[in-house]
C-alpha positions as CSV (number, residue, x, y, z in Angstrom):
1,X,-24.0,179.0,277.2
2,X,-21.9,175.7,278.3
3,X,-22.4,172.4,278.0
4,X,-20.1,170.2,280.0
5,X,-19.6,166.5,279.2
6,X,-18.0,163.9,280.1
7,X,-16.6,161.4,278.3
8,X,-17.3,157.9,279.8
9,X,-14.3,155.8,278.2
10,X,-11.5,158.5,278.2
11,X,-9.7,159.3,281.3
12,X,-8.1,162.3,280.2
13,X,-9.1,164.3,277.4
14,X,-6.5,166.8,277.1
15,X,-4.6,165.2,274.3
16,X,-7.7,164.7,272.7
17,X,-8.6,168.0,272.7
18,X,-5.4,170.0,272.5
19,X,-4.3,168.1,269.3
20,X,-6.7,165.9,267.9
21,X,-9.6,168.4,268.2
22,X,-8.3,171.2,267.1
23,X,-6.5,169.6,263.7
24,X,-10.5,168.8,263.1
25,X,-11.2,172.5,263.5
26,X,-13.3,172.0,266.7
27,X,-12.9,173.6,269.9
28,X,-14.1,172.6,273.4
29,X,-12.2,173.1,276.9
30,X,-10.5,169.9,278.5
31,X,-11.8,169.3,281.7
32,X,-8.2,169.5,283.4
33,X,-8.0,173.1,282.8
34,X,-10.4,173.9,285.4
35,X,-8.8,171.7,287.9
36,X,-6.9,173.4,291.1
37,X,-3.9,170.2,290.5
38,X,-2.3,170.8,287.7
39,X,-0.9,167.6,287.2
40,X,-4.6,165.6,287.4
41,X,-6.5,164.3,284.8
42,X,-9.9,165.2,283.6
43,X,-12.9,162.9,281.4
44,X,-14.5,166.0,281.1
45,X,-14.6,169.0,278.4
46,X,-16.5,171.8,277.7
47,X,-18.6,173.6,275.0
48,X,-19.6,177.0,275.0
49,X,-22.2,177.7,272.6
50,X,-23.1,181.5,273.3
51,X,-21.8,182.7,269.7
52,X,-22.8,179.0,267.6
53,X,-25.5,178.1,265.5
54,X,-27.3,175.2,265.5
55,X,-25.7,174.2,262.3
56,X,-22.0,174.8,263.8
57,X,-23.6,173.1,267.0
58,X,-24.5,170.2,265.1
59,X,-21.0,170.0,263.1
60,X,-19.2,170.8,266.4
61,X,-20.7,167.5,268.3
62,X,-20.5,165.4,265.2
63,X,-16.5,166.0,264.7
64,X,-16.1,165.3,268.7
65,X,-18.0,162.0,267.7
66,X,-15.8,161.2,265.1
67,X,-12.7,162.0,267.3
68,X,-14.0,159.5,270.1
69,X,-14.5,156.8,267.8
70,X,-11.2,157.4,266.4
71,X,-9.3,157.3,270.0
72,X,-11.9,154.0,271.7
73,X,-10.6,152.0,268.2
74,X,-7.1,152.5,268.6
């Protein structure tokens, strides 16, 4: 139902997520928002998969691929 994963080279994904993400048209959870300080940083998202396909799956990982590329050659 949720896959959490963490993302070696990026010490907070919440940018990534809130506005990079989501211009793709994928979804996951940064990790931060499960945090009990508000202010802290998270490597961390998640992905619920309980209403996916494997073909959305599939396109959902290789978008976040695409996005972490993006932000490690910046």
């Amino acid at each position: 139902m949720f896959l959490w994963i963490k993302l070696l080279c990026i010490k907070d994904t919440y940018k990534l997520i809130m506005e990079k993400a989501i211009a793709k048209e994928v979804l996951f959870v940064p990790g931060k928002d499960f945090l009990s300080d508000p202010n802290g940083k998270s490597s961390y998202i998640r992905a619920a998969y309980s209403l996916s396909t494997p073909e959305q799956m599939d396109e959902g990982m290789r978008r976040l691929a695409e996005l972490i590329k993006d932000e490690l050659n910046k």
